[in-house]
ROROVO-543053 format. One record per residue (C-alpha): residue in one letter; y, x, z. Coordinates in steps of 0.05 Angstrom, whole numbers, plus 32768, in hexadecimal, padded with zeros to 4 digits. Each point is the difference from the previous one (the first is absolute). Layout:
<nodes>
AYXZ/...
</nodes>
This chain:
<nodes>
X7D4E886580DB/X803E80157FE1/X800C804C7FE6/X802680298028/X803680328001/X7FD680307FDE/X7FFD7FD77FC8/X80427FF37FE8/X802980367FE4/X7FE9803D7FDC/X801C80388023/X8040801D7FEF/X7FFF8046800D/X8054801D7FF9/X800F80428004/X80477FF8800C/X7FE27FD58045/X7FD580478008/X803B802F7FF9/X802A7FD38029/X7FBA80018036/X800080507FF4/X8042800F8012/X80077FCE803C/X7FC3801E801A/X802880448007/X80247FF5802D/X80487FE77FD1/X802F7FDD803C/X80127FC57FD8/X7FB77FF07FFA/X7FD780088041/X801D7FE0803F/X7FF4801E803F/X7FD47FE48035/X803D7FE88034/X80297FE07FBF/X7FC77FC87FF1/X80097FCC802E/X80327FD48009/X80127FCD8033/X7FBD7FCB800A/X80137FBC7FFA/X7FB17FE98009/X80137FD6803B/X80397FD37FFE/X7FF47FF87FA3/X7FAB7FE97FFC/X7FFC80147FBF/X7FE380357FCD/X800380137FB5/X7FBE801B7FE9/X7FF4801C7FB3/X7FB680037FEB/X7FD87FFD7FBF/X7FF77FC07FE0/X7FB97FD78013/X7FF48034803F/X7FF77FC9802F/X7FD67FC88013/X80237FBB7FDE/X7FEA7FBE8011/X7FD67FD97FBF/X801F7FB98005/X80458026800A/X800F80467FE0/X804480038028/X7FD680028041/X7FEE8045801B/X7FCB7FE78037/X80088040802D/X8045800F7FF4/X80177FB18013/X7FD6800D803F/X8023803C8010/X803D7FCF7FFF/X7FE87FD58027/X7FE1802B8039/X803D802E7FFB/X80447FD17FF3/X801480387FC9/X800D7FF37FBC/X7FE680267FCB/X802280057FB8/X7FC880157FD7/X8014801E7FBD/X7FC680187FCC/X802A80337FE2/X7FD7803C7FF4/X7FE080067FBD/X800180487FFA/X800A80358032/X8031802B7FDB/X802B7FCD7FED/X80087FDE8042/X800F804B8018/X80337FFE7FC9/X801B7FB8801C/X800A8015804A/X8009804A7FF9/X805080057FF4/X80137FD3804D/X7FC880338024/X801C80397FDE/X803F7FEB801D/X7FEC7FE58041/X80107FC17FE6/X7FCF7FBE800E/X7FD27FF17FD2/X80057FB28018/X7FB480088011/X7FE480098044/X7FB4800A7FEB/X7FE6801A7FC0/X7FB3800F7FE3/X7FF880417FD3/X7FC780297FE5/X7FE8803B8034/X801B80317FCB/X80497FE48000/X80027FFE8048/X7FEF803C7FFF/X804B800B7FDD/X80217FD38031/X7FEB80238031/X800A80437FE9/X804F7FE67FEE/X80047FDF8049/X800F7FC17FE2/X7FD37FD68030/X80017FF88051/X7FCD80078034/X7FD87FD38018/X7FFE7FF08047/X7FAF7FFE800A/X800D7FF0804F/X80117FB87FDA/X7FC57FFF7FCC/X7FC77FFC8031/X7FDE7FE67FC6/X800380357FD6/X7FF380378038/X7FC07FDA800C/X7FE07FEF7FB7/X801E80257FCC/X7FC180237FD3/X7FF98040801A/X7FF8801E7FBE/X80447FF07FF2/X8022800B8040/X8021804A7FEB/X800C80107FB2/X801B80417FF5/X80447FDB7FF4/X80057FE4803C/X7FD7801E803B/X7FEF7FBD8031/X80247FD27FD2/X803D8000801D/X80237FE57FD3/X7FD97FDC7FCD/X7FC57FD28018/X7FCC7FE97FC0/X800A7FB77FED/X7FBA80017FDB/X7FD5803E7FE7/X7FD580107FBF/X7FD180267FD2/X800F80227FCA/X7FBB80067FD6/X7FDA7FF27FC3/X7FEF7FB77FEC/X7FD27FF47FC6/X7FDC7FC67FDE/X7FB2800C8017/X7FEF7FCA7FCA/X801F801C7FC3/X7FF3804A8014/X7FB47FF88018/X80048036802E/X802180128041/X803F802C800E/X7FFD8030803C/X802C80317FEF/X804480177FEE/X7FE180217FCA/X7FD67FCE7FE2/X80477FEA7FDF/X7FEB80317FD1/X7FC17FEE7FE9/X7FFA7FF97FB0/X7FEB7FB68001/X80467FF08024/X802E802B7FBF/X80317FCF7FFB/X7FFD7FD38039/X8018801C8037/X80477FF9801B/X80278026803A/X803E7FE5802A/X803F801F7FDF/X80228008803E/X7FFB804B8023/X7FFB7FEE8044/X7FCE7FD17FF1/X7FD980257FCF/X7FF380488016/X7FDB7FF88043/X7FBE7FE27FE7/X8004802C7FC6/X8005803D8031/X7FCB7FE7802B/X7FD37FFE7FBF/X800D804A8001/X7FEE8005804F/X803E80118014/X80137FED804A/X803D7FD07FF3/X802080068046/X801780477FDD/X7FF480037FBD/X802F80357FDC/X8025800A7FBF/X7FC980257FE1/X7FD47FC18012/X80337FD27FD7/X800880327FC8/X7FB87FFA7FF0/X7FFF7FBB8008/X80367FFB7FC8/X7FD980347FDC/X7FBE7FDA8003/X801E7FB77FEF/X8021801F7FC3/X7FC980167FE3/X7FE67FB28007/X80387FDB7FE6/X7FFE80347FC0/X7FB77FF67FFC/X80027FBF8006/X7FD97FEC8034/X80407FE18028/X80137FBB7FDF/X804480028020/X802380028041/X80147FBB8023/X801D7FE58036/X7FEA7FC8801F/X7FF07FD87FC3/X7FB6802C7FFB/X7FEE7FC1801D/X80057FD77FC2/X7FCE80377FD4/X7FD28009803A/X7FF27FAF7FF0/X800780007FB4/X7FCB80358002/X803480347FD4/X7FF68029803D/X7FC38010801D/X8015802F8042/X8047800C8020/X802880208037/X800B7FC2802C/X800F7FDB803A/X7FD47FE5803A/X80257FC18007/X7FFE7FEE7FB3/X7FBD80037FF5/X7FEC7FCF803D/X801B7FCC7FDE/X7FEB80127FBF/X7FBD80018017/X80117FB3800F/X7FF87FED7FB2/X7FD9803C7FEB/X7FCB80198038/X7FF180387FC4/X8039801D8013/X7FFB803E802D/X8025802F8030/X7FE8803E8020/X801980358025/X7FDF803D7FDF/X7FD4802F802B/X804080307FF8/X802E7FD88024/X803E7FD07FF5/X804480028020/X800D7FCB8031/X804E7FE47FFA/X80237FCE8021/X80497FDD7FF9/X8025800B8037/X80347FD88030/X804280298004/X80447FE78026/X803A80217FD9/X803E8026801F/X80377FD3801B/X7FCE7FC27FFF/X80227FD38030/X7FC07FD38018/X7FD2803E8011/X7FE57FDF803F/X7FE87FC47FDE/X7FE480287FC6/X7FD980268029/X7FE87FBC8021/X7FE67FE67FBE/X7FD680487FF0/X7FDB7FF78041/X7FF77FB97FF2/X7FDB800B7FC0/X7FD08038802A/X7FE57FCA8022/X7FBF7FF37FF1/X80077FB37FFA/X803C80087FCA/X7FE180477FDF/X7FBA7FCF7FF1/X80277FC87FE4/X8025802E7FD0/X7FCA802A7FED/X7FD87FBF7FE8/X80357FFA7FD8/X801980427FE5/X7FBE80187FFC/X801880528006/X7FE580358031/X800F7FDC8045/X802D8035802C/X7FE97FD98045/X7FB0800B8003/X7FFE7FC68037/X800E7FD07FD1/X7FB380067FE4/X7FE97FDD8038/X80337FC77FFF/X7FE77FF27FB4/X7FBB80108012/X80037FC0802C/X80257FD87FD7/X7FDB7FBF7FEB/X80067FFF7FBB/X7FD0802D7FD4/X802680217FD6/X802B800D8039/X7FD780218028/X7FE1802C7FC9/X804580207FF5/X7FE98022804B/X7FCB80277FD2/X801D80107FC2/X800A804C800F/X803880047FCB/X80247FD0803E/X7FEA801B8032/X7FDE80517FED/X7FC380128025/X7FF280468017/X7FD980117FD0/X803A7FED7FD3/X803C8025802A/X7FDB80437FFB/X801480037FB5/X80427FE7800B/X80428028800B/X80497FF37FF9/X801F80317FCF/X803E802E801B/X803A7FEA7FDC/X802580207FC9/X803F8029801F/X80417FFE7FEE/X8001803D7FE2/X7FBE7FF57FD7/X800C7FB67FE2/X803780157FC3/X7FCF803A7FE2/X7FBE7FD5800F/X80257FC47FEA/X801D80217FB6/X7FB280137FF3/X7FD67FC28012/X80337FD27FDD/X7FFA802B7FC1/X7FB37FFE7FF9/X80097FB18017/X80377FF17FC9/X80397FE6803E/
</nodes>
């Protein structure tokens, strides 16, 4: 199975995106749009269509024909609407960057449905740059959305953002070349790893796990907690012990062997593990932050009915199993292990126990989605973690 969004782009972390994030999130006029001045004017039913932005290789694709998207043509079908599906996003601050000037003059963006990391909606929503979604016509969602990702801090009940697929952020090693296994955060540390050890350069992705290594609670982690995070990874990179800080090419030295353990992502390693079985992940007895990308209809989006028709469609169990085989992330609709569990083929229906698809309990107790970095904290946090990572 292809790579997926995670994969592609190392992150791009711009202060002047931060500043511009900081001073929206004020309160400036020009920048955050009030709650009655988002919606315009639905034209859902008499124009069938949709214009939906997401990552590229973030849905299911048919193997004789890489132009078909199996559940998204049967949405079509079922549905009469047409969907203009545009794999745009690379990066989550520069697509910000793309759309930002039309929402921060309640302008269109030309998009009715858009997929972003939890940590940038939370800016979207903080700005009031996306709508509501009417859950009285997502029975879907009401019904099967994960519980443990039904209210981040961000957005209590997910009103307006609804996770198009879910992950881990943990450790993945190479049990072969290592010889031994990795069960904690701070293992990273070890002497036999000096040198081979990498950490995502991007600061949303980065601090939780490290914080969690520290047994901080995530859901409120302070300043003090980053500070000594910064402190503490510091004093690795000048001792050495940190290799260098990637973004989602860590996959390529986690093969080679040049790397030994990394800060990683569930969905990677999967299909690593389909060349290499060596290859591990683990979510360390600490804890590991659960994320998602979410679903978000942007101000002045003139199809919002149908948009919100194609969310509840994918929280279906029948369509959420079919694109989890596929993507291979943290499934956000828990009913859809029992669809794969029945499916006929093998390999199929073993996707219904791979707990990195599908998390037991034993698995949620050590996971937690991080509070997100405010407004007001992102330019000072920012201008420190990009110094020690060289951004």
């Amino acid at each position: 199975m292809p790579l997926t969004p995670k994969n592609l782009s190392l992150p791009r972390r711009s202060l002047l995106l931060a500043l511009l994030g900081g001073v929206a999130g004020c309160g400036v006029p020009a920048a955050y749009v009030r709650p009655g001045e988002r919606a315009v004017a639905d034209l859902s039913a008499r124009q069938k269509r949709l214009t939906w932005a997401n990552w590229p290789l973030y849905i299911d694709v048919d193997d004789a024909n890489p132009n078909r998207r199996p559940t998204l043509d049967a949405f079509e079908k079922r549905t009469g609407i047409s969907v203009k599906y545009t794999e745009e996003i690379n990066d989550n601050d520069e697509f910000f960057g793309k759309i930002s000037p039309a929402l921060m003059n309640h302008q269109q963006t030309g998009r009715d449905l858009i997929v972003m990391s939890d940590w940038m909606c939370a800016r979207f929503v903080r700005l009031g740059w996306v709508q509501q979604m009417d859950r009285a016509r997502q029975p879907n969602v009401a019904k099967y959305l994960d519980p443990q990702l039904s209210s981040p801090a961000f957005d209590p009940g997910r009103r307006y953002t609804v996770p198009w697929q879910s992950g881990i952020t943990g450790i993945a090693y190479n049990r072969g070349k290592l010889g031994r296994e990795i069960r904690h955060v701070s293992d990273l540390w070890a002497k036999d790893l000096t040198g081979r050890v990498t950490l995502l350069s991007g600061l949303d992705e980065a601090f939780a796990l490290l914080m969690q290594g520290n047994g901080v609670d995530i859901t409120r982690w302070t300043a003090a907690d980053f500070h000594t995070v910064c402190d503490q990874v510091e004093k690795y990179v000048h001792d050495g012990q940190i290799r260098r800080f990637t973004g989602n090419d860590y996959t390529k030295d986690l093969v080679t062997g040049d790397v030994l353990a990394c800060q990683a992502y569930s969905g990677d390693v999967i299909q690593l593990q389909a060349d290499n079985p060596d290859i591990r992940f683990v979510v360390p007895e600490e804890g590991a932050e659960l994320w998602s990308d979410s679903l978000m209809i942007p101000d002045r989006a003139l199809h919002k009915r149908n948009a919100e028709r194609l969310v509840d469609y994918y929280y279906d169990p029948e369509a959420a199993a079919e694109l989890a085989a596929w993507v291979n992330y943290v499934c956000p609709v828990p009913a859809a292990r029992e669809v794969l569990a029945s499916a006929k083929d093998k390999d199929t229906a073993a996707l219904a126990e791979n707990p990195l698809i599908f998390p037991d309990a034993r698995m949620r107790q050590r996971l937690a989605i991080a509070r997100d970095i405010t407004s007001r904290e992102r330019v000072e946090f920012a201008r420190r973690w990009n110094a020690i990572v060289g951004l």
